[in-house]
Residue, then its C-alpha position, 0 to 999 in steps of 0.5 A: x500500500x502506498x501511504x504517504x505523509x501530508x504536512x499540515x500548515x501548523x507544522x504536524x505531519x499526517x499519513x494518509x492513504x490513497x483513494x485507490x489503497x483504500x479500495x484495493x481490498x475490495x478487488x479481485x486478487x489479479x486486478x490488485x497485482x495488476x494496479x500495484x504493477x501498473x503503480x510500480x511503473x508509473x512511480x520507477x518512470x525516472x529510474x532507469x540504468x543503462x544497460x549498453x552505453x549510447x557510444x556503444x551502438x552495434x552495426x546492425x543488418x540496416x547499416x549496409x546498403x541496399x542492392x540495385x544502386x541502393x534502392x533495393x532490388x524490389x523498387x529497382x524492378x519497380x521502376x525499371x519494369x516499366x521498360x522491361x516488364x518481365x522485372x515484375x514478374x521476376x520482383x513478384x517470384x521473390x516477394x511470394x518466395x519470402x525473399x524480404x525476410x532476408x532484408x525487411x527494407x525490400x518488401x515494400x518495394x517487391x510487393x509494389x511490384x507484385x501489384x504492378x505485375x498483376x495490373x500488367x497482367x490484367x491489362x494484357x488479358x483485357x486487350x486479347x479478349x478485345x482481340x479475339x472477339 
């Protein structure tokens, strides 16, 4: 419980209990731990240790650049698929292959492609259906 000391203008001091402590044993026991954690992390807020100096910052997988002139080779078949549309094709066989699991930066860029790919797709089934009929 928590309790703490309230001074009074004639220079004596009182405990005092908090509404919420008063009726804390009116709650069931999970809400109870749940409270007093919840209080935990509200009261430690500025009393955090370091665990790694700022300094001291590991090179991660991020730190290296992109393949594909550092754009990635998702947003490069992107972009390059529009003169050589087969670049979709091929961004769409790596993103359904999970290839962005290797590097999570590409998948925006192979999905774009994908989507790209079955527009093209798409626009190419209507015009040989207007062909043939």
């Amino acid at each position: 419980m928590a309790e703490s000391v309230k001074e009074r203008g004639d220079g004596s001091a009182e405990l005092v209990k908090s509404m919420a402590d008063k009726q804390s044993s009116l709650m069931r026991p999970a809400a109870r731990y749940y409270s007093a954690l919840k209080d935990a992390m509200v009261c430690g807020q500025g009393r955090y240790t370091l665990v790694k100096d700022v300094d001291e910052v590991e090179n991660g997988a991020y730190d290296k650049p992109l393949p594909c002139f550092g754009c990635g080779i998702g947003w490069f078949s992107f972009l390059l698929g529009f003169v050589f549309p087969l670049l979709w094709y091929y961004a769409t066989f790596l993103y359904f292959g999970n290839y962005y699991r290797k590097d999570p930066r590409e998948r925006a860029g192979l999905a774009a492609s994908a989507i790209t790919a079955m527009g093209f797709s798409l626009l190419l089934l209507v015009i040989a259906v207007f062909r043939w009929f």
